[in-house]
C-alpha positions as CSV (number, residue, x, y, z in Angstrom):
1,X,-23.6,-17.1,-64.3
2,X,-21.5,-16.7,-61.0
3,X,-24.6,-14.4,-59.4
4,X,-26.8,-17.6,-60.2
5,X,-24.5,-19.4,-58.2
6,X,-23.9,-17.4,-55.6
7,X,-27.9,-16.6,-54.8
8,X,-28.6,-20.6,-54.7
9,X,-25.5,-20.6,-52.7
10,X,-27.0,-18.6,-50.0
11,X,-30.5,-19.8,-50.7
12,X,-29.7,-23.6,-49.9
13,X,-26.2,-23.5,-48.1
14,X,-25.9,-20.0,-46.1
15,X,-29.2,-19.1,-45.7
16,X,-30.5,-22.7,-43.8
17,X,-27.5,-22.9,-41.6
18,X,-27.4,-19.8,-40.7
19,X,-31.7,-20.3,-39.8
20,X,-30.4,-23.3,-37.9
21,X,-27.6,-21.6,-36.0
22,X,-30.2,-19.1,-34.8
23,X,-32.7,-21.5,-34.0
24,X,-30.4,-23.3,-31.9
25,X,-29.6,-19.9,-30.0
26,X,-33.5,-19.7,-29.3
27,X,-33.8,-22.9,-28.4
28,X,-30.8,-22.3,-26.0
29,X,-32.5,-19.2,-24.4
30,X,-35.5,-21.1,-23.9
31,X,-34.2,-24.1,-22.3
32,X,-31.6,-21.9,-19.8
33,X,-34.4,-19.6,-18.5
34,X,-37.3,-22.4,-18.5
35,X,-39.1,-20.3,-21.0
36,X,-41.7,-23.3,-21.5
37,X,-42.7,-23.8,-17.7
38,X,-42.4,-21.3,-14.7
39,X,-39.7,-18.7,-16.6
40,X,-41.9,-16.7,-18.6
41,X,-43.1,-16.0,-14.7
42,X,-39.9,-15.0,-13.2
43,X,-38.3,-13.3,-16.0
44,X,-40.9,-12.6,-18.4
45,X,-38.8,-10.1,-20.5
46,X,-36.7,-12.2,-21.9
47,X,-38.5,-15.0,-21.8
48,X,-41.6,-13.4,-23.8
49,X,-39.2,-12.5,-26.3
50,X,-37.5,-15.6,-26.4
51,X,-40.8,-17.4,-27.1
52,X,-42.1,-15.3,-29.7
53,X,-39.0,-16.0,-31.7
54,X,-39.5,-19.6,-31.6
55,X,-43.7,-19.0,-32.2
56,X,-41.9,-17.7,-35.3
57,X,-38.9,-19.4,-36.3
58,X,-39.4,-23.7,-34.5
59,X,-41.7,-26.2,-36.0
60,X,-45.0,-27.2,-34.9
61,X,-44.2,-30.4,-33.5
62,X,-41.7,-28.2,-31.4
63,X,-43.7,-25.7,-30.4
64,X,-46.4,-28.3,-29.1
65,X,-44.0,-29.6,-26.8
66,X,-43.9,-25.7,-24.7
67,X,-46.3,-25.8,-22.6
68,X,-46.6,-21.9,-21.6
69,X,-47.0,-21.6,-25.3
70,X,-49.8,-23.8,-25.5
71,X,-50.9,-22.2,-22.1
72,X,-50.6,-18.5,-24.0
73,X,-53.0,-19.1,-26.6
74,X,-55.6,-21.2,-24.7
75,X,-58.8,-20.5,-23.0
76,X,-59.2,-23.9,-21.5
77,X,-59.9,-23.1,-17.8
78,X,-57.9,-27.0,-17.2
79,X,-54.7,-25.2,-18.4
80,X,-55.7,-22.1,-16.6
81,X,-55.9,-24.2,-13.6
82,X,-52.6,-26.3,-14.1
83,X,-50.4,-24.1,-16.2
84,X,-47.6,-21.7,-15.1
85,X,-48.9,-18.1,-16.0
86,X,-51.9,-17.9,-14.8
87,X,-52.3,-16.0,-11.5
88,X,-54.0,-17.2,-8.0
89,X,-57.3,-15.1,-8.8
90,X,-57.2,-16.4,-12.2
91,X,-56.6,-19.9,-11.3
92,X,-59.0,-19.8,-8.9
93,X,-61.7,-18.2,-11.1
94,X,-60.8,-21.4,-13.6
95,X,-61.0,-23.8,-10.1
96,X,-64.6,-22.3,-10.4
97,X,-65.7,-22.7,-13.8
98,X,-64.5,-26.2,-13.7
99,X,-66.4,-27.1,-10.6
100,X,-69.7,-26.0,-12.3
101,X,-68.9,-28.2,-15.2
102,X,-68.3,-31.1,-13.2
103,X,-64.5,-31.3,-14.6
104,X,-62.1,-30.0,-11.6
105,X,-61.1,-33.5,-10.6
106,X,-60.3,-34.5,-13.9
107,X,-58.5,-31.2,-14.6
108,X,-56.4,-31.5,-11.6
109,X,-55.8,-35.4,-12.4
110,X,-53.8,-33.7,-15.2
111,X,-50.3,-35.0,-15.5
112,X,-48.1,-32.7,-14.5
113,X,-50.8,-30.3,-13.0
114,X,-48.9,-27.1,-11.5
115,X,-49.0,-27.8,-7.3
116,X,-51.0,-24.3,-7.0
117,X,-53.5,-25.1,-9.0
118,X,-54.1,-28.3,-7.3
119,X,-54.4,-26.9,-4.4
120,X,-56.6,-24.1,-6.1
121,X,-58.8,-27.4,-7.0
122,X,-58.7,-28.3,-3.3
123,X,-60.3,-25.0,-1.8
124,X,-62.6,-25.0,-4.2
125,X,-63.6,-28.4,-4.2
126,X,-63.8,-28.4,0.0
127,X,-66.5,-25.0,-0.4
128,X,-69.1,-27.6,-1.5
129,X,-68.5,-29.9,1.2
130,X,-67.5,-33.6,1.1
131,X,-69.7,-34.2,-1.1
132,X,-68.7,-32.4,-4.1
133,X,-64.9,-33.1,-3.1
134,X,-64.9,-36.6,-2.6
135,X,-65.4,-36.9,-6.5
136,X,-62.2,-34.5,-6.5
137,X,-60.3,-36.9,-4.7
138,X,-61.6,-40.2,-6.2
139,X,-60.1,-38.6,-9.6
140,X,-56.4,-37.7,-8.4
141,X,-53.9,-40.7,-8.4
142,X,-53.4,-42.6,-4.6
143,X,-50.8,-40.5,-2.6
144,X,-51.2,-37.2,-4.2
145,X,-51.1,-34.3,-1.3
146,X,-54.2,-33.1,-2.6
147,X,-56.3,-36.6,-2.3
148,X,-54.5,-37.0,1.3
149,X,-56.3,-33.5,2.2
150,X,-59.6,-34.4,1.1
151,X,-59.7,-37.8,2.3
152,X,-58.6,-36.5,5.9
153,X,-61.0,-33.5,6.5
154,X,-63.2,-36.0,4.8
155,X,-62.5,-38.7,7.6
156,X,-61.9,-41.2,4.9
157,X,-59.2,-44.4,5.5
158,X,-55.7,-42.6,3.8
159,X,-54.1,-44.4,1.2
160,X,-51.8,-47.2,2.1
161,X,-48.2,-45.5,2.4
162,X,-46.2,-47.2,-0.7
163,X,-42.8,-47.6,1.2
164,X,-40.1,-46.8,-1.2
165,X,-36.6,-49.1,-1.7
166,X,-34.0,-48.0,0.3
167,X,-31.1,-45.7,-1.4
168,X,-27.5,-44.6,-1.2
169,X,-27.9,-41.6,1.5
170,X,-24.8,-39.1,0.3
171,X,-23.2,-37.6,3.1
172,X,-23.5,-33.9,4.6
173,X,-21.9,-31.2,2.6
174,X,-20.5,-29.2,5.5
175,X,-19.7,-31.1,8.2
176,X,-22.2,-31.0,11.4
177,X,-20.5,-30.4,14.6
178,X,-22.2,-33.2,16.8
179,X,-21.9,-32.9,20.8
180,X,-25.0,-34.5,22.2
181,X,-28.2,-36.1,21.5
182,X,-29.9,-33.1,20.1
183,X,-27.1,-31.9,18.2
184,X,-26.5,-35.4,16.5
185,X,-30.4,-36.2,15.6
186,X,-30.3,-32.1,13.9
187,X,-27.6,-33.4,12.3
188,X,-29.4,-36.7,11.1
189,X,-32.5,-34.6,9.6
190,X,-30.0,-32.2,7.9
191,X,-28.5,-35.4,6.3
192,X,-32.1,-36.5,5.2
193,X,-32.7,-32.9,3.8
194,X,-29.8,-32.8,2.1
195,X,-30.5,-36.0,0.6
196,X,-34.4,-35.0,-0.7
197,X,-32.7,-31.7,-2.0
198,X,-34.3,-30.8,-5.5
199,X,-36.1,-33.9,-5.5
200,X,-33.2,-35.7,-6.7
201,X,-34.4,-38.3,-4.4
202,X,-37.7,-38.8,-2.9
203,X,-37.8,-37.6,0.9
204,X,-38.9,-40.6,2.0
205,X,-36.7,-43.1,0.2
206,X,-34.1,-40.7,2.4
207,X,-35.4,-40.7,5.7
208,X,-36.0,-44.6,5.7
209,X,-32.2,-45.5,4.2
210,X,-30.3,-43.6,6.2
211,X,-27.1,-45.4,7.9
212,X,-28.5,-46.5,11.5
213,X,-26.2,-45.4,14.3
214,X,-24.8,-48.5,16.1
215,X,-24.7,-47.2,19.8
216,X,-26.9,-44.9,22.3
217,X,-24.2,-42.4,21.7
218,X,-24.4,-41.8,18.0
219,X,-22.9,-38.2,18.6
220,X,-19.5,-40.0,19.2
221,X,-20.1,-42.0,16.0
222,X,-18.2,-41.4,13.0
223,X,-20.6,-41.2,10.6
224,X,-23.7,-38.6,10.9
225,X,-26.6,-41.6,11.5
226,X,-30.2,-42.0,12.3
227,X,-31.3,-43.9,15.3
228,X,-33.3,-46.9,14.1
229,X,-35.8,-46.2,16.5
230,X,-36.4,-42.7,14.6
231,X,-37.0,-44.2,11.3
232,X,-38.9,-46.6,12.6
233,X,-41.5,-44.5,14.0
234,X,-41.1,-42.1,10.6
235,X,-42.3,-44.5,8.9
236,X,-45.1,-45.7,11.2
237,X,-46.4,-41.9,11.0
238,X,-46.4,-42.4,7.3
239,X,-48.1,-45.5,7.6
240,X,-50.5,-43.7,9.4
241,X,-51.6,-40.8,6.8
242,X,-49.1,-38.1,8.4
243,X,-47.4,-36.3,5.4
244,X,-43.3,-35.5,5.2
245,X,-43.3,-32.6,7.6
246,X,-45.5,-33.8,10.0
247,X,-44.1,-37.5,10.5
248,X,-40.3,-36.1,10.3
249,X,-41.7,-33.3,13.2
250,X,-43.4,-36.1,15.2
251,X,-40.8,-38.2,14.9
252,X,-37.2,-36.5,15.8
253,X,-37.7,-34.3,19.2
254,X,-35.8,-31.2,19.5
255,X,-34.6,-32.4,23.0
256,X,-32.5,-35.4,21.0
257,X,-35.2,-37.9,21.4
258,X,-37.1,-40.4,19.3
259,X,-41.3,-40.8,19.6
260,X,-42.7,-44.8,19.7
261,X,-43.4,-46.2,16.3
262,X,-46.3,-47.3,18.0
């Protein structure tokens, strides 16, 4: 009688929790190396091992929520395209097979598209000229890096900028040592870089909220600042169809001064 009880002991009490305590250590590994996105690429040791013990061991509804799972086991060029593993002559062979199907747009409209396929979709889409990328572009949402290509080697109008709400800037890490013009405006971008690190923020929402320095000396100032005049013309460049780079590179001059927002 006490064996009896001590099997269905471990059948219903030891035996599940001890299932969930490993599961929970899978689930762990997975989520610390980023098993289900870009990990199984930088450390794919662990990270193919990791994943084959939750193929084995998660549910289903789990499992469909890892997306280099569903990636592994596919042969949809889409996820070829926009996935994680794949690699640049594969995605571009998948850029390829999508085109001829008349499906790359809606393939790289994908939420959450990988940014090297999209741009896979881009050179591929730009070999048949205009014409076969326009329909590219017409398929990806308004702002997207890739339709903002397109439409200018296309000579299409760019989409109107959507100017963000300002935000809170935080301020520099290190302190900046600020002793001029050019040193004080190297000092403002560094506090707008810092700002748009990890895409905590968005880089624009930075670069337009920054605190505005209150004199023509803003080196002397307390506070690391932007001259108005700066953001001013960033945001006309951005108005304009220039992306990040190129408005915050047209905008703050090496030599300490500001272009025209004009």
């Amino acid at each position: 009688m006490m064996l009896v009880l001590g099997l269905a002991a471990w059948l219903f009490v030891v035996r599940p929790a001890t299932r969930s305590v490993a599961l929970a250590d899978v689930y762990n590994r997975v989520n610390e190396d980023r098993c289900c996105t870009d990990g199984l690429v930088r450390s794919p040791n662990a990270c193919a091992k990791a994943l084959d013990e939750l193929s084995r061991t998660a549910p289903r509804e789990q499992l469909e929520k890892c997306p280099a799972l569903q990636e592994r086991e596919s042969r949809d060029p889409a996820r070829r395209l926009c996935g994680f593993l794949a690699s640049q002559e594969d995605r571009e062979a998948a850029a390829a097979e999508l085109a001829l199907a008349n499906r790359l747009g809606q393939a790289a409209a994908q939420p959450g598209c990988n940014r090297v396929g999209k741009m896979a979709a881009l050179q591929e889409a730009m070999k048949g000229g205009c014409q076969a990328a326009m329909p590219v572009a017409d398929a990806l949402p308004a702002n997207d890096p890739q339709r903002a290509a397109i439409l200018r080697r296309c000579n299409q109008r760019a989409d109107p900028w959507p100017r963000p709400e300002r935000i809170q800037v935080p301020p520099l890490a290190i302190p900046m040592q600020r002793t001029d013009a050019a040193t004080a405006l190297a000092a403002c971008t560094r506090r707008i870089s810092e700002c748009a690190y990890g895409k905590l923020r968005s880089y624009d929402a930075c670069a337009i909220s920054m605190p505005a320095c209150k004199t023509d000396q803003w080196w002397s100032e307390d506070d690391v600042c932007c001259p108005q005049q700066c953001m001013d013309a960033y945001a006309a460049a951005r108005a304009r169809g220039r992306n990040e780079i190129a408005a915050t590179m047209g905008t703050y001059r090496t030599d300490g001064s500001c272009s025209s927002a004009e």
